[in-house]
N, C-alpha and C positions, 0 to 999 in steps of 0.2 A: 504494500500500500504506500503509495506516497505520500508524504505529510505537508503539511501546509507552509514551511521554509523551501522544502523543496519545490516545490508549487508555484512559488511565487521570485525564485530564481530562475527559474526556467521562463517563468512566465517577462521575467525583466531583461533575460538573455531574448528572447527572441522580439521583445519593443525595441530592443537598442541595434537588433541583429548582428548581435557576433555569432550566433548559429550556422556552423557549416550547411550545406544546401540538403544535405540526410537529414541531419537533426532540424532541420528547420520544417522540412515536408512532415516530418515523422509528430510535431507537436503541432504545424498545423493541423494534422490529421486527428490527433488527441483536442483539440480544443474545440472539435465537433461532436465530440460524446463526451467530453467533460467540461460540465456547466462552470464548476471550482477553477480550472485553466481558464476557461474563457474570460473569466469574471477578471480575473485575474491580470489577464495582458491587456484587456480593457481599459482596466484600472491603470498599467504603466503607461500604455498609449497617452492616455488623456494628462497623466506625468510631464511625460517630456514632450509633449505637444506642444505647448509654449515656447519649448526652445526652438524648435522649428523656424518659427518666424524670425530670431533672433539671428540664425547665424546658418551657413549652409552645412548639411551631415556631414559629418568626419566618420573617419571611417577608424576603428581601434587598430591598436596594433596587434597584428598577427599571429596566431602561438599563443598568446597570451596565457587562456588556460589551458592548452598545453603544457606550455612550462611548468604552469604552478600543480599540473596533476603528474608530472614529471617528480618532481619536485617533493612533490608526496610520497611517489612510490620510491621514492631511494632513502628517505628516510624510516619508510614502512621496512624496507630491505635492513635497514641499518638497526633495527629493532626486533624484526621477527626472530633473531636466534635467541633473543629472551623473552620476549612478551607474544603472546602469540595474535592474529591480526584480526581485528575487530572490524568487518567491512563495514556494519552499518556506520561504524564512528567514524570512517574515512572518507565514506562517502557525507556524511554529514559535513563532518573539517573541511570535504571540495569545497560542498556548498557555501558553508561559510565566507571561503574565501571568496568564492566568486562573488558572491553580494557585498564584499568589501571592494572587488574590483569593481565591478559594477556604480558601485555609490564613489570611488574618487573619480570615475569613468563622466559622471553626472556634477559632481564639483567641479572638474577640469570645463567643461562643455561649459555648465552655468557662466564660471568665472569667466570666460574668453567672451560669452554673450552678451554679460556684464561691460566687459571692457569695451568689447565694437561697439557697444550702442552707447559708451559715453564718448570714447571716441570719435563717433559719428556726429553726437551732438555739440561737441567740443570745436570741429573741423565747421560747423555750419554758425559758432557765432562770432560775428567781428572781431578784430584783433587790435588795430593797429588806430586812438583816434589821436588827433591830434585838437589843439585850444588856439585861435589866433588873435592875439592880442593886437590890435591895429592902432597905429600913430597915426594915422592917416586912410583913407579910400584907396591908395594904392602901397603904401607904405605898413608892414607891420614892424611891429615893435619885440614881440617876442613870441616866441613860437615854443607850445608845450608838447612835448609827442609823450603819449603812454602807450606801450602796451600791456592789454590790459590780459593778457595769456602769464607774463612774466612779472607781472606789478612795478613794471620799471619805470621811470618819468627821465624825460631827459627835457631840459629847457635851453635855449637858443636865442641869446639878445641878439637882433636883426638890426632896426634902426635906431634903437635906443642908444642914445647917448651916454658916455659915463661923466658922471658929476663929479668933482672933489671934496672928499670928507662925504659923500654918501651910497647909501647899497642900497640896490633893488633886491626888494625879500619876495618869496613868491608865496602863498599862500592857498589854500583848497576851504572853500563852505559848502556845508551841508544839513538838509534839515535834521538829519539823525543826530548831528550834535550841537551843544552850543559853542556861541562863537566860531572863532578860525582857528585852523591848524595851521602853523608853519611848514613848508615842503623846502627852505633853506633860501642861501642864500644862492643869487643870479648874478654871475661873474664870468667874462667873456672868453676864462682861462680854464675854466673846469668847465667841459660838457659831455661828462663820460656821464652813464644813465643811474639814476638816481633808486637805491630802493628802498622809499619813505613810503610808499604806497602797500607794504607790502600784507600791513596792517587791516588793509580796507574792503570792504567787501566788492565784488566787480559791480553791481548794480548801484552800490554809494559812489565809487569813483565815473561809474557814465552821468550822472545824475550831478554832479558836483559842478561849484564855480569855483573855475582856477583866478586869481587877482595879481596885480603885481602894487608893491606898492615903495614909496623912497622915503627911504629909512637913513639914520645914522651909520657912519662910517661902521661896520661891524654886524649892523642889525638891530632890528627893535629890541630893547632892554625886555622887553615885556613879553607874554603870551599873545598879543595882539597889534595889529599895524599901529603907528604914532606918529606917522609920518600920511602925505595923499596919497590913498588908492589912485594910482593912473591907470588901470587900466584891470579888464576882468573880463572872461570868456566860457561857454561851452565846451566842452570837447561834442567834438563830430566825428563822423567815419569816416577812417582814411581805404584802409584795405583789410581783407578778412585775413 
C-alpha cells in the first residue's frame, strides 16, 4: 500500500516533471484509478502554477535522484554486513529526500521569480533626473543631477559667479520633514557625486525642492539658509 508521503512525492515529482517518460506514463496511468494521486498533483499543479507566469520552466538537473538513490544504496552496502536492510525504511529515507529536493527545487525557482520581477520593475523606472537652477531664460546657474538607482547627487555651478568671502550651500525640502536639509556645500573644484541622498526614500527625493542659497564664507553656521535663497528647482527626467 502506499502511504500518503509517498503519495504526495510522486505526486510533486511528476507537477514539477523530473519523471522519466516510464515513470511519468506509469502514474499518469495510476492517477486515473486513484482518486488520492489525483487529488494530489492537482493540489501541486495549482502550487506552482503561479510560478509559471513569473518566469519560463527550467528544467532540473539531470540524475539528480539518481545520485541520491545511488547514494543510498552504497551506504545501504556499507551497513548491510551488520544491520541487516530494512526496505521499507529506505524506501521511505528516498522519499524523504526527494521532497527535500523537491522543496529547494521550489525555493530556487520562487527566488529567481522573485528576482526577474523586481528586476523587471526596477529596469522600467527612471533613473537619471536632473534640477535646473536658471540665472536666466537661456542661462542656468547650477545644475543638480541624481541618480536616483544609486542615491548619488552630483551638483554643477554653470553660470554662477563666485563671490569673495561667500559659498553657495545647496539644500533639499520636503513635506515629510521640517524645514531644510543641507546637501553641502557648491564649489566649482569638487564635482565628484555626492552620497547625502542616500538616506532618503526615492519617492521623497522625486518629490523634493533642491534651493541654492549664499551663504558665508564656509557655510550657514546654522541648520538653515541665512543668507538669499537665489534660486530653487524640481528635478525632472532625464533618462531611464
Amino acid at each position: 500500500m502506499t502511504d500518503d508521503s509517498d503519495i504526495d512525492a510522486i505526486a510533486a515529482e511528476y507537477a514539477l516533471g523530473t519523471l522519466d517518460p516510464s515513470e511519468r506514463a506509469a502514474v499518469a496511468a495510476r492517477r486515473r484509478r486513484e482518486p488520492a494521486l489525483d487529488a494530489a498533483i492537482a493540489a501541486w499543479e495549482a502550487r506552482l502554477g503561479p510560478l509559471v507566469d513569473l518566469i519560463p520552466a527550467v528544467e532540473p538537473p539531470s540524475g539528480t535522484f539518481k545520485r541520491i538513490e545511488e547514494r543510498v544504496e552504497r551506504l545501504d552496502r556499507m551497513t548491510a554486513m551488520t544491520t541487516p536492510v530494512d526496505v521499507t525504511a529506505l524506501r521511505q529515507r528516498i522519499g524523504r529526500w526527494r521532497m527535500a529536493a523537491i522543496a529547494a527545487s521550489l525555493a530556487a525557482i520562487a527566488l529567481g521569480g522573485t528576482l526577474a520581477v523586481r528586476e523587471t520593475q526596477r529596469a522600467a523606472l527612471p533613473r537619471t533626473f536632473v534640477a535646473v537652477m536658471q540665472k536666466d531664460d537661456a542661462s542656468p546657474s547650477f545644475l543638480v543631477t541624481v541618480d536616483l538607482e544609486t542615491r548619488l547627487l552630483t551638483v554643477r555651478p554653470v553660470a554662477a559667479e563666485a563671490l569673495p568671502d561667500k559659498s553657495y550651500q545647496l539644500w533639499m525640502a520636503h513635506a515629510s520633514f521640517p524645514g531644510v536639509r543641507s546637501l553641502g556645500l557648491v564649489t566649482e573644484t569638487d564635482l565628484s557625486p555626492r552620497a547625502v541622498l542616500v538616506s532618503f526614500d526615492r519617492k521623497v527625493i522625486e518629490a523634493a525642492t533642491f534651493a541654492v542659497s549664499l551663504e558665508p564664507a564656509g557655510g550657514s553656521p546654522t541648520d538653515k539658509p541665512t543668507g538669499p535663497v537665489l534660486f530653487h528647482a524640481k528635478l525632472i527626467q532625464v533618462t531611464k
